[in-house]
PDB file of N, CA, C and O in Angstrom:
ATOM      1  N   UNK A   1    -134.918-176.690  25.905  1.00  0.00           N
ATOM      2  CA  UNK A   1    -135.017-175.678  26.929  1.00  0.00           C
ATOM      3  C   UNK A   1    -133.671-175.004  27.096  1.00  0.00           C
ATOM      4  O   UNK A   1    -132.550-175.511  27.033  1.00  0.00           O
ATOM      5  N   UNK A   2    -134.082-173.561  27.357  1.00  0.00           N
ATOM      6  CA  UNK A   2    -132.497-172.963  27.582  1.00  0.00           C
ATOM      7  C   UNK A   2    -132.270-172.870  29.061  1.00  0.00           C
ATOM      8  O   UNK A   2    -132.905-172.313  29.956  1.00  0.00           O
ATOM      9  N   UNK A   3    -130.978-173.712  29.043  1.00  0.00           N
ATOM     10  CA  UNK A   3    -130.067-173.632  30.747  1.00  0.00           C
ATOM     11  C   UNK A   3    -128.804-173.104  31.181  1.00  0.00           C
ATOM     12  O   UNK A   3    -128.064-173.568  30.313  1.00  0.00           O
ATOM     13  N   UNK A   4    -127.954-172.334  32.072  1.00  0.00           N
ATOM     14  CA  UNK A   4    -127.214-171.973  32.121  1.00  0.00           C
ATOM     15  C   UNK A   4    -125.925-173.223  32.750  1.00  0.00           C
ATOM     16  O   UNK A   4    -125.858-173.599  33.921  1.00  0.00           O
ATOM     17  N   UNK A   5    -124.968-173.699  31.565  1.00  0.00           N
ATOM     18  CA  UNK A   5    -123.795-174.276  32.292  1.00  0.00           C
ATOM     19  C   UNK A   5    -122.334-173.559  32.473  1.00  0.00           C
ATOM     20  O   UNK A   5    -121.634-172.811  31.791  1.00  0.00           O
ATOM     21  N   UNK A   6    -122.273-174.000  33.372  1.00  0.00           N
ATOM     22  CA  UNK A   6    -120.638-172.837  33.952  1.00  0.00           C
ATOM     23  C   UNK A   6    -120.689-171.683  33.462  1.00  0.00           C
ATOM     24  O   UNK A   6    -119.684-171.405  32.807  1.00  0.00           O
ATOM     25  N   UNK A   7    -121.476-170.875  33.516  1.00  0.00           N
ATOM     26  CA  UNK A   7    -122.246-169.685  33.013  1.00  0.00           C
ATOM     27  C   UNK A   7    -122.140-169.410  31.511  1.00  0.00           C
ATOM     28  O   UNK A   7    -121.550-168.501  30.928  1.00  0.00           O
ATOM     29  N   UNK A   8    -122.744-170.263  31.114  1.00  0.00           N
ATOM     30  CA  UNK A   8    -122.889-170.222  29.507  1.00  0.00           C
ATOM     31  C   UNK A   8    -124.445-170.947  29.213  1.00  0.00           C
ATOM     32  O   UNK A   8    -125.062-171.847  29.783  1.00  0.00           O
ATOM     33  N   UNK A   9    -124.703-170.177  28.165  1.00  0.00           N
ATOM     34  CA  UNK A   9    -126.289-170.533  28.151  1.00  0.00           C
ATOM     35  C   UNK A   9    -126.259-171.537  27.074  1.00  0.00           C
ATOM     36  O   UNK A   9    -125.504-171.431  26.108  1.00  0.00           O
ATOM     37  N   UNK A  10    -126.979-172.389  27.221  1.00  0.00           N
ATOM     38  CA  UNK A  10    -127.100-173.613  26.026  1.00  0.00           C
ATOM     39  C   UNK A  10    -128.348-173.559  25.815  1.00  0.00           C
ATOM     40  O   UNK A  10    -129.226-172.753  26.121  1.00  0.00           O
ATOM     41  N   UNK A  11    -128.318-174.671  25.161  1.00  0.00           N
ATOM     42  CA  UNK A  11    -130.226-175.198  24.616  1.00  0.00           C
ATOM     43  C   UNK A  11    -129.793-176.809  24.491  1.00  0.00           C
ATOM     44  O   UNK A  11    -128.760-177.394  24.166  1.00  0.00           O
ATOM     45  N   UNK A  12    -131.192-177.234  24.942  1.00  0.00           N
ATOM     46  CA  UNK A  12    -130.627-178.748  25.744  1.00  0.00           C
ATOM     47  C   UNK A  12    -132.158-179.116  24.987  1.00  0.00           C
ATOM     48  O   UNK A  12    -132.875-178.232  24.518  1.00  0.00           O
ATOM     49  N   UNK A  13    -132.447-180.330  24.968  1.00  0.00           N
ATOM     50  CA  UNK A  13    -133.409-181.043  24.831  1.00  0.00           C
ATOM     51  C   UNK A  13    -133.823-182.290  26.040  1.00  0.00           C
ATOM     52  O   UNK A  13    -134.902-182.845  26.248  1.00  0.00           O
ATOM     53  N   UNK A  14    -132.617-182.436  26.646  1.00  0.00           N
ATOM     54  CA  UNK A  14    -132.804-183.070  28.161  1.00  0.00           C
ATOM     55  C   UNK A  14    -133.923-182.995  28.935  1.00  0.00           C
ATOM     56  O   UNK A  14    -134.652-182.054  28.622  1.00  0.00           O
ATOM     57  N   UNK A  15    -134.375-183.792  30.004  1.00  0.00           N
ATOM     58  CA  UNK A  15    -135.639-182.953  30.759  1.00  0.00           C
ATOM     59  C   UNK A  15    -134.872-183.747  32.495  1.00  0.00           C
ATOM     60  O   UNK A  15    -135.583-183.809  33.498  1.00  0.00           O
ATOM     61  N   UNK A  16    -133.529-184.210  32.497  1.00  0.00           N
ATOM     62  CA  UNK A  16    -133.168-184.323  33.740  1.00  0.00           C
ATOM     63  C   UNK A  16    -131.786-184.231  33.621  1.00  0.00           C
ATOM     64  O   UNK A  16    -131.353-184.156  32.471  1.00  0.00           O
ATOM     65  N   UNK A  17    -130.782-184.217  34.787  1.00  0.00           N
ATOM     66  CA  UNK A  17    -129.427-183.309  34.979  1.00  0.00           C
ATOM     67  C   UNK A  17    -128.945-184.639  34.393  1.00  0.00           C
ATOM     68  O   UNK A  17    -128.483-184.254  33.319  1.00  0.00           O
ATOM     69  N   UNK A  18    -128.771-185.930  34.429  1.00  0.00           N
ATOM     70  CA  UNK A  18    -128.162-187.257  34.046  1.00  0.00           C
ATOM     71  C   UNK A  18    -128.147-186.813  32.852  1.00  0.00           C
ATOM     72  O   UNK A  18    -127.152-186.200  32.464  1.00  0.00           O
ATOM     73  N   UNK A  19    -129.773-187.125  31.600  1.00  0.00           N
ATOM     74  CA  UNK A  19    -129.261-186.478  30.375  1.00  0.00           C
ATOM     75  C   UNK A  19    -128.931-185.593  29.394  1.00  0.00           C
ATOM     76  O   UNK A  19    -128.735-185.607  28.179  1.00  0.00           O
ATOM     77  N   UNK A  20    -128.930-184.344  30.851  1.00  0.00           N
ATOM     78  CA  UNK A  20    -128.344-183.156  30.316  1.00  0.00           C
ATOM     79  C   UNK A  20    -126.918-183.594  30.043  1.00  0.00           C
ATOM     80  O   UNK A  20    -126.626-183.579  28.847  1.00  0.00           O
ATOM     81  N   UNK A  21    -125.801-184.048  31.019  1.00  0.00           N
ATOM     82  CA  UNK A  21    -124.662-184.390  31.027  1.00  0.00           C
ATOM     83  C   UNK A  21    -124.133-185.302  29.874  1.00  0.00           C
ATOM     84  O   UNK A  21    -123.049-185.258  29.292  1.00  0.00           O
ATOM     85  N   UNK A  22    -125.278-186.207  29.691  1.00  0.00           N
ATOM     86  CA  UNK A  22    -124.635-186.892  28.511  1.00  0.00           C
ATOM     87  C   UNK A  22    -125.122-186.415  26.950  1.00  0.00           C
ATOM     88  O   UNK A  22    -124.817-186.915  25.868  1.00  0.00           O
ATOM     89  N   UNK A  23    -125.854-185.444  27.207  1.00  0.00           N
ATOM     90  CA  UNK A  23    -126.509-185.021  25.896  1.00  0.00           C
ATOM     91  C   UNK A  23    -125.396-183.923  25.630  1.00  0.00           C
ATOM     92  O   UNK A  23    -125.214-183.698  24.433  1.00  0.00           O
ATOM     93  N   UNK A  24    -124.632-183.213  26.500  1.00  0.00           N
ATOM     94  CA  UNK A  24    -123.501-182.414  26.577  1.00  0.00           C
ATOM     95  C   UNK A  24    -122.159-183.145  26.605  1.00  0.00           C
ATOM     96  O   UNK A  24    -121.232-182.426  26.978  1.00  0.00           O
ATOM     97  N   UNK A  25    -121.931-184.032  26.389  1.00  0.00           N
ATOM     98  CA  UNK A  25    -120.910-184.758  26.470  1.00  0.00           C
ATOM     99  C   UNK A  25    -119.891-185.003  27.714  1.00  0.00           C
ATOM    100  O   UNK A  25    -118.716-185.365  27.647  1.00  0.00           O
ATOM    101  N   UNK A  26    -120.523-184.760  28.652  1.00  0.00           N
ATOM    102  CA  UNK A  26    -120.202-184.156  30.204  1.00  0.00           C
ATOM    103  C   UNK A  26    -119.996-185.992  30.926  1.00  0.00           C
ATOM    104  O   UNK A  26    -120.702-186.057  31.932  1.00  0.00           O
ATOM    105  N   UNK A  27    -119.367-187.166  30.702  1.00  0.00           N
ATOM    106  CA  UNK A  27    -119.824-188.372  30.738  1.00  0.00           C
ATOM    107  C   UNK A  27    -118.366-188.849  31.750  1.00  0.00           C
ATOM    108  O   UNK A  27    -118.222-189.943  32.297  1.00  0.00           O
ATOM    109  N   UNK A  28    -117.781-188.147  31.774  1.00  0.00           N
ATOM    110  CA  UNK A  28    -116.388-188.844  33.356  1.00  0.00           C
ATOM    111  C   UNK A  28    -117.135-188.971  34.315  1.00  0.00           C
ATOM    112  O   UNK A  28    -118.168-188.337  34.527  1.00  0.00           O
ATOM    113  N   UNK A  29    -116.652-189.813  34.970  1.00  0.00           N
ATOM    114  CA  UNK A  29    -117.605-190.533  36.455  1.00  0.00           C
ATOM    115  C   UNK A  29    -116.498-189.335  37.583  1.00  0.00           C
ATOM    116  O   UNK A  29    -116.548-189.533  38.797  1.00  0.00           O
ATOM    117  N   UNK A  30    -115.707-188.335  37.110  1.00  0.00           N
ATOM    118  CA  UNK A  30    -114.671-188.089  38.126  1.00  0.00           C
ATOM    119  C   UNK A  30    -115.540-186.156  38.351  1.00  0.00           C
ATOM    120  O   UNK A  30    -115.125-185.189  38.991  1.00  0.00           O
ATOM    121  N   UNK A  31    -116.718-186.313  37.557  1.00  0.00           N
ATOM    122  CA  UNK A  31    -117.115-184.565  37.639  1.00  0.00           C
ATOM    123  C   UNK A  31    -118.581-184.193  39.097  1.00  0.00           C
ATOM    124  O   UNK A  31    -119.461-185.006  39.382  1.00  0.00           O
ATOM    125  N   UNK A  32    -118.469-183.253  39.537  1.00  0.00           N
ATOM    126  CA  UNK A  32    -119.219-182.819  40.529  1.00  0.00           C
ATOM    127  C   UNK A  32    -120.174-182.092  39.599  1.00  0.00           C
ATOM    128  O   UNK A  32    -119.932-181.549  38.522  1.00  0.00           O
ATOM    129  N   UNK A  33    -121.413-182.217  40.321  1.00  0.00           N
ATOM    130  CA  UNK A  33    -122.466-181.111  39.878  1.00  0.00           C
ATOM    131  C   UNK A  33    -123.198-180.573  40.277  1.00  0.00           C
ATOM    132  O   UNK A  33    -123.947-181.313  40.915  1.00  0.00           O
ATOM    133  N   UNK A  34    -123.636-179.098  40.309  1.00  0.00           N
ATOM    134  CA  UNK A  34    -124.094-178.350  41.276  1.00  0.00           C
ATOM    135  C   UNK A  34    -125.814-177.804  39.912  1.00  0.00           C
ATOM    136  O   UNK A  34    -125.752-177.604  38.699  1.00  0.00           O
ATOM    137  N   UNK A  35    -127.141-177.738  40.900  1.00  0.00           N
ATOM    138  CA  UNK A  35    -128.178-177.348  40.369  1.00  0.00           C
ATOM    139  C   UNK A  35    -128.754-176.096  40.902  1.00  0.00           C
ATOM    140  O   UNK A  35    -129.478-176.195  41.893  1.00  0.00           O
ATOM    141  N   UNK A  36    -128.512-174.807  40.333  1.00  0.00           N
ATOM    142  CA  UNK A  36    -128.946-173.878  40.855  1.00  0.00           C
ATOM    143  C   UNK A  36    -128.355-173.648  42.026  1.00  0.00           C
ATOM    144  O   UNK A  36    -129.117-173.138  42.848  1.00  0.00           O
ATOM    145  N   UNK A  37    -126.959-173.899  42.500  1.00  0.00           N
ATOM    146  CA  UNK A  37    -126.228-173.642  43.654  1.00  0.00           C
ATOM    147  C   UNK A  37    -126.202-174.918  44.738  1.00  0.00           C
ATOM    148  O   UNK A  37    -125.575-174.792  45.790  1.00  0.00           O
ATOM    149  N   UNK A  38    -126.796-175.941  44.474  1.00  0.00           N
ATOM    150  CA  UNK A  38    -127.393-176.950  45.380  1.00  0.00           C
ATOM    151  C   UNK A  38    -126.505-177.915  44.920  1.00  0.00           C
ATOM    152  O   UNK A  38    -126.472-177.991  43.692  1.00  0.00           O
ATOM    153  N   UNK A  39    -125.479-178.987  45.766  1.00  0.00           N
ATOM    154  CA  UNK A  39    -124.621-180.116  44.773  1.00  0.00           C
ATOM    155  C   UNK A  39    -125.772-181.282  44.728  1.00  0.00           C
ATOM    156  O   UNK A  39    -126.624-181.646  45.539  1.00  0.00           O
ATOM    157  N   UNK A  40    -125.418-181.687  43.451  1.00  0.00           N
ATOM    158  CA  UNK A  40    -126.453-182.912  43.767  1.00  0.00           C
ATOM    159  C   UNK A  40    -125.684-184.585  43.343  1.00  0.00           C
ATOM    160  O   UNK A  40    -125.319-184.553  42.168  1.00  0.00           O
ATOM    161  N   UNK A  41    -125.465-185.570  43.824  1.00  0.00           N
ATOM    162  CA  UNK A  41    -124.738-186.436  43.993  1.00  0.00           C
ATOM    163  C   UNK A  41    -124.534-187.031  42.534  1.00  0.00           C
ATOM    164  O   UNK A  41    -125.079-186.333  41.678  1.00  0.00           O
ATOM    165  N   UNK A  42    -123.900-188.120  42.061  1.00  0.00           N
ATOM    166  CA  UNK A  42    -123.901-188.633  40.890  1.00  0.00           C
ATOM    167  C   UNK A  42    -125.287-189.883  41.249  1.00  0.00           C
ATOM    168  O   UNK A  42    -126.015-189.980  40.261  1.00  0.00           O
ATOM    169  N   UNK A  43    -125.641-190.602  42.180  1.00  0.00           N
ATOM    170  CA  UNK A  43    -126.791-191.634  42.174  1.00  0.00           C
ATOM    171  C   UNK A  43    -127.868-190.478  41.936  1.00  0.00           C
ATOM    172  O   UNK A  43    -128.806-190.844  41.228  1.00  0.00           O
ATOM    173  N   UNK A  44    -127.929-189.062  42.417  1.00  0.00           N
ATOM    174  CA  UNK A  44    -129.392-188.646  42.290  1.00  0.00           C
ATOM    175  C   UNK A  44    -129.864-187.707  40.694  1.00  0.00           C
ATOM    176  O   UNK A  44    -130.903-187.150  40.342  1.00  0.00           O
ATOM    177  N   UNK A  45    -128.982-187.833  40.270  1.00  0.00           N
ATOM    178  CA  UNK A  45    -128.815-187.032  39.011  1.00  0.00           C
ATOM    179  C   UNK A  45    -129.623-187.580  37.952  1.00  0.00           C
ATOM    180  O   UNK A  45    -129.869-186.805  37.028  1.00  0.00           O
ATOM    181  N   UNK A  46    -130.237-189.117  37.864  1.00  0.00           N
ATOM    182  CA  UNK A  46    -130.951-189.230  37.292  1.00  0.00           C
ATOM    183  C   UNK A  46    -132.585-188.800  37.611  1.00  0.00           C
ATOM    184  O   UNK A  46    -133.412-188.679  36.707  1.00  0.00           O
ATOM    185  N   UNK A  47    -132.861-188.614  38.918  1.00  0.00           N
ATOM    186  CA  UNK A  47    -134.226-188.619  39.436  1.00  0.00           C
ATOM    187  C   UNK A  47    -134.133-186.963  39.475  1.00  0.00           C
ATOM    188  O   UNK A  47    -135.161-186.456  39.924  1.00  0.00           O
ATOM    189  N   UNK A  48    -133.158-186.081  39.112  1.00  0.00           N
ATOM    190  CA  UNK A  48    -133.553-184.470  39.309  1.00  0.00           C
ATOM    191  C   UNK A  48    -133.481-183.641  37.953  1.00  0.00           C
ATOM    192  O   UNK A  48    -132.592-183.480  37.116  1.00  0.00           O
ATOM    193  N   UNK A  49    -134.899-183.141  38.097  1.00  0.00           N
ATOM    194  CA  UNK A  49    -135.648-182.870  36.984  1.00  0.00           C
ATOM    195  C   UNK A  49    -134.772-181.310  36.487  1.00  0.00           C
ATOM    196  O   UNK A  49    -134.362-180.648  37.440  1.00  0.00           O
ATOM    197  N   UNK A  50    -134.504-180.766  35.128  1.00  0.00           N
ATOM    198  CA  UNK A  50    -134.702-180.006  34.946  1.00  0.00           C
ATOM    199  C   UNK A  50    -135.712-178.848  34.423  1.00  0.00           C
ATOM    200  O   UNK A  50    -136.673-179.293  33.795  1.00  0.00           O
ATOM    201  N   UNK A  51    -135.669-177.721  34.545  1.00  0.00           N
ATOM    202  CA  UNK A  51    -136.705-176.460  34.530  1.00  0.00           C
ATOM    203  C   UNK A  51    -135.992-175.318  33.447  1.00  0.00           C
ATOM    204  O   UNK A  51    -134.823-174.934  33.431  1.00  0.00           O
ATOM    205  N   UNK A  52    -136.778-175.048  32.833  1.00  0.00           N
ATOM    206  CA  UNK A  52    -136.084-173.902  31.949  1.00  0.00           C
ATOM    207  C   UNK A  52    -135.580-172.501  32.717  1.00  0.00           C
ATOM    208  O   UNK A  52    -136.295-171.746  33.376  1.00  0.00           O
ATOM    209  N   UNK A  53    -134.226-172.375  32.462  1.00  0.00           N
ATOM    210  CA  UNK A  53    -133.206-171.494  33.178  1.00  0.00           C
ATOM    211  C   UNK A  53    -132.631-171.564  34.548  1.00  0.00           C
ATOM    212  O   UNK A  53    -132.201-170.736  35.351  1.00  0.00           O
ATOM    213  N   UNK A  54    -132.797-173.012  34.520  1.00  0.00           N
ATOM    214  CA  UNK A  54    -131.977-173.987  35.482  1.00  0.00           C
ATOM    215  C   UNK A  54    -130.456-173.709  35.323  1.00  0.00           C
ATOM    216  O   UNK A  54    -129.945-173.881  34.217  1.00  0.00           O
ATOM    217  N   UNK A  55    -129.618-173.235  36.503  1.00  0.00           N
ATOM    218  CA  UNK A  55    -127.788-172.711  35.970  1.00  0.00           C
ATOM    219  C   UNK A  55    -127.248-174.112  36.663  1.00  0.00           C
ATOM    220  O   UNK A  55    -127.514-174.470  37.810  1.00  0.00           O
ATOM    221  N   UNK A  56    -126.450-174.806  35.729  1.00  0.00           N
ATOM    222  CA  UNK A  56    -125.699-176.040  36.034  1.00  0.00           C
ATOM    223  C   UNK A  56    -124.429-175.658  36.177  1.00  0.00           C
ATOM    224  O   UNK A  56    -123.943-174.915  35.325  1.00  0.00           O
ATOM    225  N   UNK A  57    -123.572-176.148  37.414  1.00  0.00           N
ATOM    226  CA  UNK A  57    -122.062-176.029  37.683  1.00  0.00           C
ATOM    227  C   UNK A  57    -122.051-177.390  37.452  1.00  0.00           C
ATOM    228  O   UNK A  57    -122.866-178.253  37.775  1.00  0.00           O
ATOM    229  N   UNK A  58    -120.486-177.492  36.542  1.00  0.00           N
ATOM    230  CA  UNK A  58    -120.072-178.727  36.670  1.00  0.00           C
ATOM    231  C   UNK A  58    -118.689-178.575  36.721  1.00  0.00           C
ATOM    232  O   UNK A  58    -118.161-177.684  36.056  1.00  0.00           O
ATOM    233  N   UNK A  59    -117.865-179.511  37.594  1.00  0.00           N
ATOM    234  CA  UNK A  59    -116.782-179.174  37.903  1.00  0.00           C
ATOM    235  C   UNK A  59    -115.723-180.994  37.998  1.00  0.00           C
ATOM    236  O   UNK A  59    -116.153-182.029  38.508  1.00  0.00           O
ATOM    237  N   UNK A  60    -114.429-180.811  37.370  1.00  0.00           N
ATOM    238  CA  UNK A  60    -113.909-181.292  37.459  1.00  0.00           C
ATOM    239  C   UNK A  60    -112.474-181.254  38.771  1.00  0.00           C
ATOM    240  O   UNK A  60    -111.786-180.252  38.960  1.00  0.00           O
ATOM    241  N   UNK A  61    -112.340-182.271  39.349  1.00  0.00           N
ATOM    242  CA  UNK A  61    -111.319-182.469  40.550  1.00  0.00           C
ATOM    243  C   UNK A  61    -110.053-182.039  39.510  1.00  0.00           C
ATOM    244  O   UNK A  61    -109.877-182.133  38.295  1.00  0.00           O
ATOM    245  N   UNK A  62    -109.417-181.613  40.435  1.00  0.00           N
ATOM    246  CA  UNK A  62    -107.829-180.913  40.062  1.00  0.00           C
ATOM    247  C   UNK A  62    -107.044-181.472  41.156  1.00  0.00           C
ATOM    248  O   UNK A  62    -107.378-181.645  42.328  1.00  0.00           O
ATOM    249  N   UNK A  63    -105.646-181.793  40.411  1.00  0.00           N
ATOM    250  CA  UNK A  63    -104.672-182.745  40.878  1.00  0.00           C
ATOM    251  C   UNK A  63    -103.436-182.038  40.510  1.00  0.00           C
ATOM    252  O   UNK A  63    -103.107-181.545  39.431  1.00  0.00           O
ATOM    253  N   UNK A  64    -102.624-182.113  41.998  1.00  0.00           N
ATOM    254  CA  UNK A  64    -101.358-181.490  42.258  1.00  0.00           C
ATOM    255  C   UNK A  64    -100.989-181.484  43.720  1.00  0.00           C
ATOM    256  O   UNK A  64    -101.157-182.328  44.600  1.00  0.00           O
ATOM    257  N   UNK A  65    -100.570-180.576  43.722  1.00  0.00           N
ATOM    258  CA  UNK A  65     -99.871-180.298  45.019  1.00  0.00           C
ATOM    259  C   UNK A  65     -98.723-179.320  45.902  1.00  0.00           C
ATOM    260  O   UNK A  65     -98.498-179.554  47.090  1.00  0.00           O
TER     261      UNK A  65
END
């Protein structure tokens, strides 16, 4: 299915956001992820389904100061 991540369109074979992430190589326990604008936690990411042209944010914490 084609999905949009960090606004880039892929093609995934996944059918939920958990193994979208690891089917994308997306696998640090330190990244946030957002479904269609909505964040959705790291425990619920296995139980939320994806849909074709589903836009995934994924975002890594930044460190400084």
């Amino acid at each position: 299915m084609k999905i949009t991540l960090n606004a880039e369109t892929r093609e995934i074979q996944a059918t939920t956001l958990d193994a979208a992430m690891r089917e994308l190589g997306l696998t640090s326990q330190a990244l946030a992820t957002a479904l269609n604008g909505a964040f959705v936690s790291r425990a619920k990411r296995a139980a939320t389904p994806l849909n074709e042209g589903d836009r995934i944010e994924v975002l890594a914490p930044m460190q400084g100061g």
